[in-house]
N, C-alpha and C positions, 0 to 999 in steps of 0.2 A: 504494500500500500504506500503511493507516494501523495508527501505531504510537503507544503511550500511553504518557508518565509519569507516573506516579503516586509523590507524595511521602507518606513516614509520616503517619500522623495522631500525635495527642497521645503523649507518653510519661509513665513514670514518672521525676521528678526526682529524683536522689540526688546532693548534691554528694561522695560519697565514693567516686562507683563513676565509671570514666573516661565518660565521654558516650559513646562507639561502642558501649560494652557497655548502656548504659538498651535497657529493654525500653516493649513497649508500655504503657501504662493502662489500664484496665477500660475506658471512653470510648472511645481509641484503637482497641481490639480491635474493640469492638463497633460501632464504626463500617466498619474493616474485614468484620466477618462480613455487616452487610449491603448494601455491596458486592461480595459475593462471592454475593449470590442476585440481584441484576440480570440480568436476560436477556443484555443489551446485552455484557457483559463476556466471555462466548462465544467470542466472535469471534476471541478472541485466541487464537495456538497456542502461546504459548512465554510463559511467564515467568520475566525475570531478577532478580537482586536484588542490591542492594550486601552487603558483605561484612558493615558493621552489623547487629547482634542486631536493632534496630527493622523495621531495612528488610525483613533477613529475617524476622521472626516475619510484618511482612504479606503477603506476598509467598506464603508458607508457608500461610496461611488460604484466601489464593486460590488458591492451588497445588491443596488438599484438596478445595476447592468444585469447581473444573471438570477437577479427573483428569490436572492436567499436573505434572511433576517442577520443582522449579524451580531450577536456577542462579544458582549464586553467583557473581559476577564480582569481579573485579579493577578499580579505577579508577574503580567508583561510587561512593565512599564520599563524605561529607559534605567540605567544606573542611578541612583541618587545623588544628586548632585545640590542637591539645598542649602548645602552649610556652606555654600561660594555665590550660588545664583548663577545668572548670566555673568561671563568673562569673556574678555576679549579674545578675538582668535589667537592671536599667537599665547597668550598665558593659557586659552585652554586646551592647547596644542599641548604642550608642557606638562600641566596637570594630566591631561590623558596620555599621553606618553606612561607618565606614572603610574598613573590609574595602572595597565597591563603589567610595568615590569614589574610591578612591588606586589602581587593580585593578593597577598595574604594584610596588606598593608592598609587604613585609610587614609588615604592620601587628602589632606587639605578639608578632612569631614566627609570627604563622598565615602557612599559605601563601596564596599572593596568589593573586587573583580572576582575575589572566590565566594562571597556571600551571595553575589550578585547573577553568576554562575547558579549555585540551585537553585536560585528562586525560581527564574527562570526553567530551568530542567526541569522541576519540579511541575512548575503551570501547565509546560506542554504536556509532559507525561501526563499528567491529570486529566486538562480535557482529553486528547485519544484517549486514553482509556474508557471514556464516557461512551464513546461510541469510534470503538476501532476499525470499523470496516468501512467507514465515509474518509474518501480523499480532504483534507484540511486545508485551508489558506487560513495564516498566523498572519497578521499585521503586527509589526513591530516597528525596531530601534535598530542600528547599527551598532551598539555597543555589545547589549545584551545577546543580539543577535549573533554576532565574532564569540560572545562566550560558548550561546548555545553550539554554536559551531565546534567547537572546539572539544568541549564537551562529548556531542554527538561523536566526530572523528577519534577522541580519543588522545588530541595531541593538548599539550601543553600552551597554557593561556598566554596568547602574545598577538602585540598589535599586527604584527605582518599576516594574521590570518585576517584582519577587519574589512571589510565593504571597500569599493572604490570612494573618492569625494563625491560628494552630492547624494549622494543617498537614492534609494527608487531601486535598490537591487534585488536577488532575489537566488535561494539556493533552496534545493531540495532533499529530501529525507526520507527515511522510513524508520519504523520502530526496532528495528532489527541491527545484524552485524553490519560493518560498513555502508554503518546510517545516512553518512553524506552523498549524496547523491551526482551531486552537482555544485561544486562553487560557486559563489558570488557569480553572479550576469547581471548586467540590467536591463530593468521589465521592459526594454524596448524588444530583447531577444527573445527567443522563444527556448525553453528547458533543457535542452540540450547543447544551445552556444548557436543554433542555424534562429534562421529569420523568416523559417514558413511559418504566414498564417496559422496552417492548420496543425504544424505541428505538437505533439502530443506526449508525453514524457507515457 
């Protein structure tokens, strides 16, 4: 059974509004909308989404496109990052560097990259198990998402597994022995790395 996570694309930046609450960007969306007319994307019966306004506003576009309800969940949200707020790119470059190498470590108050790892593991595993025989789409994060990954594969937590820049990527899985499916793409491609329409992991 393969299952997808898909991290937000681009958002809108306000350093006055907390991060969980930014919404998508004109870019963002419309990147979403046309993933959301891919054939390919069908397949799925169930989509979840972290409790983030971002994650949910994509989640929600696809939700619309293929006629399924979508669920909010508990324990997908992004790393915690509260005890800093919004920081400028190159500091938060920095701290996130950190964030992976030190992953037993909390860096600057955010929660650490190993706590932040099961939670995660944990959520996913949870819902499948609810119903393990429906193909899944996860909307998420790219932080959390490099952990699950990491996780899933088995390798050790480090930034050089994370997402391309910009966000809108998208790797697949199963519940099983080499769960990674497919690396990081973005949702412009289709699950395998090609660009047919129809294609179909």
């Amino acid at each position: 059974m393969v299952h997808l996570y898909l991290t937000h694309p681009q958002v809108r930046i306000d350093p006055a509004v907390p991060v969980p609450l930014w919404s998508l960007s004109q870019e963002g969306r419309a990147r979403v909308e046309g993933l959301a007319r891919a054939p390919w994307v069908r397949r799925f019966g169930r989509i979840v989404a972290s409790e983030e306004a971002k994650a949910r506003e994509a989640a929600e576009v696809l939700g619309v496109a293929l006629g399924l309800p979508v669920e909010v969940r508990p324990g997908l949200h992004e790393n915690d990052r509260s005890a800093t707020g919004f920081l400028p790119p190159k500091e938060f470059e920095a701290v996130a560097e950190a964030f992976f190498a030190r992953s037993d470590e909390s860096v600057r108050g955010w929660e650490t990259a190993r706590a932040a790892q099961a939670r995660v593991l944990g959520a996913v595993r949870g819902v499948l198990a609810e119903v393990p025989t429906t193909p899944t789409l996860f909307v998420g994060h790219g932080a959390v998402g490099t952990l699950l990954k990491c996780a899933l594969a088995g390798r050790a937590i480090s930034r050089r597994e994370d997402q391309p820049a910009g966000g809108g990527n998208h790797l697949g899985f199963t519940a099983g022995p080499d769960a990674v499916l497919w690396d990081w793409r973005p949702m412009e491609e289709g699950p395998w790395g090609g660009s047919r329409p129809d294609e179909s992991p």
